[in-house]
N, C-alpha and C positions, 0 to 999 in steps of 0.2 A: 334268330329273328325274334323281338319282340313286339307286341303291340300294345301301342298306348294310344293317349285321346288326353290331347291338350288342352288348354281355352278355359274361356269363362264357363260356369255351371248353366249348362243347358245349349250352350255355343262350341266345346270341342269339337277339335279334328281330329281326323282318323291318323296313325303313322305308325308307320314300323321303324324299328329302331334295329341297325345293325351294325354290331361294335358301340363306335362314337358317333356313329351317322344317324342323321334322322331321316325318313323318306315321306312326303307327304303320299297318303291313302286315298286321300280325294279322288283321282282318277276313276279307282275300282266302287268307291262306296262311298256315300255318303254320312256313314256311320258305322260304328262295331257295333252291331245287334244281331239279334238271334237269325234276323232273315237272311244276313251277311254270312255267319257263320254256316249255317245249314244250307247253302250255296256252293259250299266250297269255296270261302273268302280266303284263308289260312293259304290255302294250297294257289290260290290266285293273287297272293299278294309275293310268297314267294317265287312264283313264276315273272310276273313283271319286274321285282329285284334283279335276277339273273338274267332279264333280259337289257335290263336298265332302263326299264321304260317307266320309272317313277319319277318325280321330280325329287330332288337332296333341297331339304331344306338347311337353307349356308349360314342362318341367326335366328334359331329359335326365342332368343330374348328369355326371358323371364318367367314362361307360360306354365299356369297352374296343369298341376297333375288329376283327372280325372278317374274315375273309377274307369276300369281299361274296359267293360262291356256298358254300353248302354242300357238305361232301363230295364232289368230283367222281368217276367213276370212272376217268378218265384225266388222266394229265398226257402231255402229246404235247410236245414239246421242239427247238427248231432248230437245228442248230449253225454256226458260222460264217456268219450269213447276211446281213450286215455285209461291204461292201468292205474297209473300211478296219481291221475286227476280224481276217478272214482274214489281208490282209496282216503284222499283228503278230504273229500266231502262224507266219508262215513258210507261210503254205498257198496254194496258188495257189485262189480263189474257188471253189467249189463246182459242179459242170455237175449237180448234182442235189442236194433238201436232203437236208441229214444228219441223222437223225430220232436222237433217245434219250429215253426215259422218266422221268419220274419218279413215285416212288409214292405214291398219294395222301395218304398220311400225310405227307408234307413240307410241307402247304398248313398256313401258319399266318396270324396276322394279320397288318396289315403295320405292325403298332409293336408286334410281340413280341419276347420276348428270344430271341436266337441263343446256341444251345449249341453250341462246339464239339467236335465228337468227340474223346475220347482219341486220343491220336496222330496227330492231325491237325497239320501244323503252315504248310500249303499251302490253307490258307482266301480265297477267293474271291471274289466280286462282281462281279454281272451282271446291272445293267439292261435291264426286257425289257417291250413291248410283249404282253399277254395278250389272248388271241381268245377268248371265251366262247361255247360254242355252243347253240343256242336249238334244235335239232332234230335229227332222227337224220339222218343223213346218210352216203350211202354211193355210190361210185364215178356219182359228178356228168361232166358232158360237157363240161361249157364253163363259164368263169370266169364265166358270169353271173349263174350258179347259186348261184354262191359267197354270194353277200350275202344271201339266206335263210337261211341256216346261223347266221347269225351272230346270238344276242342283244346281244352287248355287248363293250364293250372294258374293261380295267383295268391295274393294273401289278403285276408280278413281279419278285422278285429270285430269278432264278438259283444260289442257291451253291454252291460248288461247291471238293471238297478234292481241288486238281490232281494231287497225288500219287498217290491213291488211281484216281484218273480215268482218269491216263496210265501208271502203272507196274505198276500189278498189278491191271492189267484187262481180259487175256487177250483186248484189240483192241477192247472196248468200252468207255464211259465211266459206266457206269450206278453203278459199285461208287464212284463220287465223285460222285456227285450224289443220293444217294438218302437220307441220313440225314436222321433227323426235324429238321422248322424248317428244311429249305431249301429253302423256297420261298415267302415271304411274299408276300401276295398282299393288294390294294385299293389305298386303301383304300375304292371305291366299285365300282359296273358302272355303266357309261353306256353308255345304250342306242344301236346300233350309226347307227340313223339322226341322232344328234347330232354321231358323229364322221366327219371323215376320217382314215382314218389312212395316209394316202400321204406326209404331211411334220408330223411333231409333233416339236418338240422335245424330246429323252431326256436324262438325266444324273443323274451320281451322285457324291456326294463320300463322301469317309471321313475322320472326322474335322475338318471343314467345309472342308478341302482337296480344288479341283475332280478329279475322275478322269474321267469320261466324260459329252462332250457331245457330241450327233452330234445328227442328225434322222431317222424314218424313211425316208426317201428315198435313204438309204444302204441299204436294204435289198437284198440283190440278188434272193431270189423275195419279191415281195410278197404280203397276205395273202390275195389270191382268189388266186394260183398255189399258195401250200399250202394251203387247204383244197382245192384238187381235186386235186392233188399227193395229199394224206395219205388221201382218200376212198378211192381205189383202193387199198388196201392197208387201210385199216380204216373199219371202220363208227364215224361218233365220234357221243354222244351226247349228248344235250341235259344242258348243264352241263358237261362234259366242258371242258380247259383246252391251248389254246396256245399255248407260248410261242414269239413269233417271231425269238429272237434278241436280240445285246447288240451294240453298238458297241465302237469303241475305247476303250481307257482301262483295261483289268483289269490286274491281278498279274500274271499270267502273261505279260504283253509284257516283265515285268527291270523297267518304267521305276519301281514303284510297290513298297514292304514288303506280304507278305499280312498277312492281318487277325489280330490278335492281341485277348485277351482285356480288355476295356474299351474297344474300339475301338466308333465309333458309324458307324456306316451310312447314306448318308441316298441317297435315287433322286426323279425325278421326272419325270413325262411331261406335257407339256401337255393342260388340261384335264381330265384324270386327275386330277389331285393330288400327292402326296407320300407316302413311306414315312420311315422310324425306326427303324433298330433297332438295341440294343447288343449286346456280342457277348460271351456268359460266359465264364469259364475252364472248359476240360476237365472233365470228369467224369472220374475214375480208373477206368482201364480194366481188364478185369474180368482174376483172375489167372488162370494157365492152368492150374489143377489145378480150376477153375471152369468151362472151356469144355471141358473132355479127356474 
């Protein structure tokens, strides 16, 4: 079983998907969110399935793919947590993760279109393993803990304007990663006891040219060491999203051009699925008798 959330941006439905079937979620919810999930929504949508008490939708038509969680109120973010990523940035591995934010407003679909920011010209991409959390969770003891937390897994793209990340960002990374649409996210959630995610195969091309394949297993904290890692410093809540890092293969190792306008994007993580997305020209950025 998987779950998606179709429809216009800010109008999706709720649905499970199983096999080639789609089942409409409406019954149980009116949405996948955090209050859905930390209900027991997961475990109540597969009981209606096996009951048959869902309705099969017979022509979905056409319908945009959404970010598979609504709204979350956090993006929690890993950096460098990849062997082989670290080393191409020049960084000796991490002895603790490196947390940065993103604002929930960057969660978009994951075949929407990417806008780059005015003066952006150091656009990025970064396949990433996403941890959905299914309960409130707060300073846990032991990794075993960890796998209750977890509803589900999905994939994220990272973007990220290195520029803005690294040069004028008074030692944090947040002022390049935070603009709206970077962070495309599904395009399902697969519930956590379907997966492992100790060795899935990750990657990304641009422009149908390979960029980054790795496995998670390249990971150096895995995902029960940041969920108890990130618990002691915050309370995350149900819905709530983490990204756990990107492998080799980005812009910013020299070997690759950044993303320019009409470039297409594509990621994918085993069993997950696939993302899409094209990348528009700049908006004209606003003048400064406009910002003064």
């Amino acid at each position: 079983m998987d779950i998606l959330r179709l429809g216009q941006q800010g109008r999706e439905r709720p649905i499970a998907r199983v096999g080639g079937d789609l089942f409409d979620l409406s019954p149980l919810t009116r949405d996948v969110d955090g209050r859905w999930l930390a209900a027991g929504g997961l475990a109540a949508a597969r009981d209606a399935l096996q009951r048959g008490a869902l309705p099969l939708i017979e022509d979905p038509g056409h319908l945009r793919v959404g970010p598979p969680v609504a709204r979350p109120t956090a993006v929690l973010c890993i950096g460098q947590n990849y062997a082989a990523h670290a080393a191409e940035t020049g960084s000796a591995p991490p002895t603790d993760p490196i947390v940065f934010l993103k604002h929930p407003n960057t969660v978009i679909g994951p075949h929407d279109t990417v806008t780059r920011p005015a003066g952006c010209d150091t656009l990025d991409w970064e396949v990433e393993l996403a941890v959905v959390i299914g309960r409130r969770t707060h300073r846990l003891a032991q990794r075993s803990d960890a796998a209750d937390a977890i509803a589900g897994y999905t994939i994220a793209n990272d973007l990220s304007d290195r520029r803005r990340q690294m040069e004028v960002s008074g030692g944090q990374w947040s002022k390049g990663k935070i603009a709206p649409g970077f962070c495309p996210v599904g395009p399902s959630l697969v519930p956590a006891d379907e997966i492992d995610p100790s060795d899935l195969r990750i990657a990304s091309w641009v422009n149908g040219e390979p960029r980054q394949d790795s496995t998670t297993a390249d990971m150096i904290f895995d995902v029960a060491a940041l969920i108890v890692d990130l618990s002691q410093y915050v309370a995350l809540e149900a819905g709530d999203l983490i990204l756990t890092g990107t492998p080799q293969g980005v812009a910013l190792s020299g070997r690759f051009p950044y993303l320019q306008p009409g470039d297409v994007v594509e990621t994918h993580i085993d069993r997950l699925g696939s993302q899409r997305q094209v990348i528009e020209a700049a908006v004209a950025a606003p003048s400064r008798s406009a910002i003064s």
